[in-house]
VEXSE-460351 format. One record per residue: residue in one letter; x, y, z of N, C-alpha, C, O in turn. Coordinates in steps of 0.05 Angstrom, whole numbers, plus 5000, padded with zeros to 4 digits. Atoms other than C-alpha are relative to their C-alpha. Layout:
N
AXYZXYZXYZXYZ/...
END
This chain:
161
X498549775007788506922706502350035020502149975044/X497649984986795507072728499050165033496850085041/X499949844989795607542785502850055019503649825027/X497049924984802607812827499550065032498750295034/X500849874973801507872911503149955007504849775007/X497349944972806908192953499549935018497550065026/X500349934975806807973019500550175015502750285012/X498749854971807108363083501749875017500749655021/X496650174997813708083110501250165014500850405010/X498749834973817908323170502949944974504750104980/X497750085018823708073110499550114971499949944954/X502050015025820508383048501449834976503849794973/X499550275023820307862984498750164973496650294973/X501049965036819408002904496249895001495649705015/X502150035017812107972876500249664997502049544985/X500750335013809307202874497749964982495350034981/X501950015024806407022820496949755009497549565023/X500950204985799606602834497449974973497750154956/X501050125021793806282780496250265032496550295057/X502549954986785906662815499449795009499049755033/X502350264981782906002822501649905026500349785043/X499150014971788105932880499350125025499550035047/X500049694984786506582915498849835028500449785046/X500950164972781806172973501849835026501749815050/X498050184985787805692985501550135011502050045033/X498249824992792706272996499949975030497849915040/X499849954965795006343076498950285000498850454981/X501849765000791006893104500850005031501149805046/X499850024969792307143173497550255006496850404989/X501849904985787207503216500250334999502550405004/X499149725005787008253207501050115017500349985037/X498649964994791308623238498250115029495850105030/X497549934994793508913294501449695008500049515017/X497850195005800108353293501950045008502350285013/X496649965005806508343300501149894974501249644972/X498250075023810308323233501549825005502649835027/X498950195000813507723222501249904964501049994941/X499850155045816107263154498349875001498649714983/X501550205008810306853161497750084976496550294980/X502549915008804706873102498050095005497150035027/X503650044983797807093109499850364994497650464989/X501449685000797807903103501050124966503150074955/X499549875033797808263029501750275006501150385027/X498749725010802308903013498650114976497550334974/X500949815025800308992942499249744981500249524983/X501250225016795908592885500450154978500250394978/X499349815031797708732805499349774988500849584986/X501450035031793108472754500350104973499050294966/X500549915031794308562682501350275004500850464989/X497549725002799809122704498550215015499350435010/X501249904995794309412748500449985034500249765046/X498450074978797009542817497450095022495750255018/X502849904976792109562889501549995028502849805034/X499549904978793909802950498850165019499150405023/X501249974979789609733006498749915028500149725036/X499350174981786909543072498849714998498249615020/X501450185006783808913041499149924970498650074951/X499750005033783308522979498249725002498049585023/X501250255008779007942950500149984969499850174954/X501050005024778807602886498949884990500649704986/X501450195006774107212857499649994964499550194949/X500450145025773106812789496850134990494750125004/X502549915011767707132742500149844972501949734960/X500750185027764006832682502850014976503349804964/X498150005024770407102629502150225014502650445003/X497949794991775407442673499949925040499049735052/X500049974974776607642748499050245015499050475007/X500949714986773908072798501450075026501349965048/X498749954974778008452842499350185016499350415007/X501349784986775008812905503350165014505450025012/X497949894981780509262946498250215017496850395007/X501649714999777309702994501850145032503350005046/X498449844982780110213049498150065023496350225017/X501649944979776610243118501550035028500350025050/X498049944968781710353177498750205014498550415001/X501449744984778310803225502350145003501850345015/X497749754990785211183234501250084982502150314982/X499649785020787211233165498250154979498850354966/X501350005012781211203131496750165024494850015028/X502549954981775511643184497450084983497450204962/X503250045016767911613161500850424981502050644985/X499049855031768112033093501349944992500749904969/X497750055017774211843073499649694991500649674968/X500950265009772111103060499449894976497249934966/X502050035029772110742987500949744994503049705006/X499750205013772810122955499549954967497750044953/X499450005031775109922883498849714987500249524993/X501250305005770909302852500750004964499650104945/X500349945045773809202775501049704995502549535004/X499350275011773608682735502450014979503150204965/X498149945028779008462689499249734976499849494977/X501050265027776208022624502749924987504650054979/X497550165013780907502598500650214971499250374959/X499949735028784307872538499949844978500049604974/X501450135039782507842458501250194989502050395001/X498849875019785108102405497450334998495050315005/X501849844996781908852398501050194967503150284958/X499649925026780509122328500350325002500050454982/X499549674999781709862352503250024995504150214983/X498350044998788109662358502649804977504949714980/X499050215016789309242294500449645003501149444991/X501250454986787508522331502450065028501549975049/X499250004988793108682374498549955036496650085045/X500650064969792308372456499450255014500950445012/X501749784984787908852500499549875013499249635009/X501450084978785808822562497650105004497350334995/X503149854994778408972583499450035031499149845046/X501550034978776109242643499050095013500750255021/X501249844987771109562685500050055031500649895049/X500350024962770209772755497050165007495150254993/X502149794987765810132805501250065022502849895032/X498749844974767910612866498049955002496049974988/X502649774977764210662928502350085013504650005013/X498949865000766011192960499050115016496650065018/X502049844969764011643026500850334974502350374955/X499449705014763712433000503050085000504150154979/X496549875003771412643017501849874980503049984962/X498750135020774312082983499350014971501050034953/X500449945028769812112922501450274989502950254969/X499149765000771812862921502250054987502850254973/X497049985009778312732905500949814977503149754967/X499450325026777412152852498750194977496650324980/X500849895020777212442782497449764981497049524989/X501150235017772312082726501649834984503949914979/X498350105011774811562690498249824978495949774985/X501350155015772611162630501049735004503249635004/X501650244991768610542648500149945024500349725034/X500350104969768110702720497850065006496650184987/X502949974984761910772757499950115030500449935046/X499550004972761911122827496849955017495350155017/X502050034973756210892879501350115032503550195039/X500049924968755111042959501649795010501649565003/X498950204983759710783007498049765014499049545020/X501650164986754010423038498349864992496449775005/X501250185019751810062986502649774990502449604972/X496950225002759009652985499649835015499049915037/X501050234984757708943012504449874997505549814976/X497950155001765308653033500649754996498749605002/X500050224992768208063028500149865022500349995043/X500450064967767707553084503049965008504249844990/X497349954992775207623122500549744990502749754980/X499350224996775106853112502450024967504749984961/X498249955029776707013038501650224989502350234966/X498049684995780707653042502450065021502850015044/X497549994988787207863053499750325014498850525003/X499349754994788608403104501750154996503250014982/X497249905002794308873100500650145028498850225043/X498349724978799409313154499650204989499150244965/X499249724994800109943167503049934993503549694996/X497350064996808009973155501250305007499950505007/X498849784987812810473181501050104968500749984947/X498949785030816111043124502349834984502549824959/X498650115015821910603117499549624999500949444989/X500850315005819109913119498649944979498649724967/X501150035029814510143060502150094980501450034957/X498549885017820510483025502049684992502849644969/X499050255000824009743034498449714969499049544951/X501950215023817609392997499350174975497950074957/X500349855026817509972942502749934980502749984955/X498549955006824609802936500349684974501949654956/X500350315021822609022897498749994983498549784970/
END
């Protein structure tokens, strides 16, 4: 399945387009704290199927008829215990969907975990599922992209592609 990653870029660059079964090969750099640079290796933002993620960590892995994408938020300075959640949704290759007259659909589910503050603030949604933050198993960094922190106008720079 397609998927789009922004890098984190001291230069910011357009959305690259990349195939999942690559995702392992991708450059990955060590989580942060860094110094910004142009080199590969740190994520800004991931968009699946027009489905955009933005957070401090991303993985994606190949499932039986689709993909599974984790994103989850744990910074102890922006994210302090409660506020903590992670997004695990799958996206199923698309099929024609007879609600829609056969017309191309996408399918896909997720699950939040979630500490109490953050859930708090997440409405329901159809075909989500919310569980305990502490029942969220991460990926291992080996296969996960970290992200920056960026300054007001260095994110207003990467909003701007």
């Amino acid at each position: 399945m397609k998927l789009l990653l922004q890098s984190t870029l001291l230069t910011p660059q357009d959305w690259a387009q990349h195939d999942h079964t690559n995702w392992a090969a991708l450059p990955k750099k060590s989580p942060p704290p860094g110094r910004l640079d142009d080199t590969l290796g740190w994520c800004h933002g991931l968009n699946v199927q027009g489905r955009v993620f933005q957070a401090d960590h991303y993985h994606v892995a190949g499932i039986t008829d689709g993909v599974r994408v984790t994103a989850w938020n744990d910074d102890p300075t922006d994210y302090p215990p409660g506020e903590r959640y992670a997004r695990v949704v799958d996206f199923l290759f698309c099929v024609p969907d007879s609600n829609l007259g056969g017309a191309i659909n996408t399918r896909q589910t997720q699950v939040v975990f979630a500490e109490s503050v953050a859930r708090a603030r997440m409405s329901d949604a159809i075909g989500t599922t919310f569980r305990r933050w502490d029942e969220f198993v991460p990926a291992t960094s080996d296969d996960a992209f970290s992200s920056v922190r960026l300054e007001s106008l260095q994110f207003a720079s990467f909003l701007a592609r």
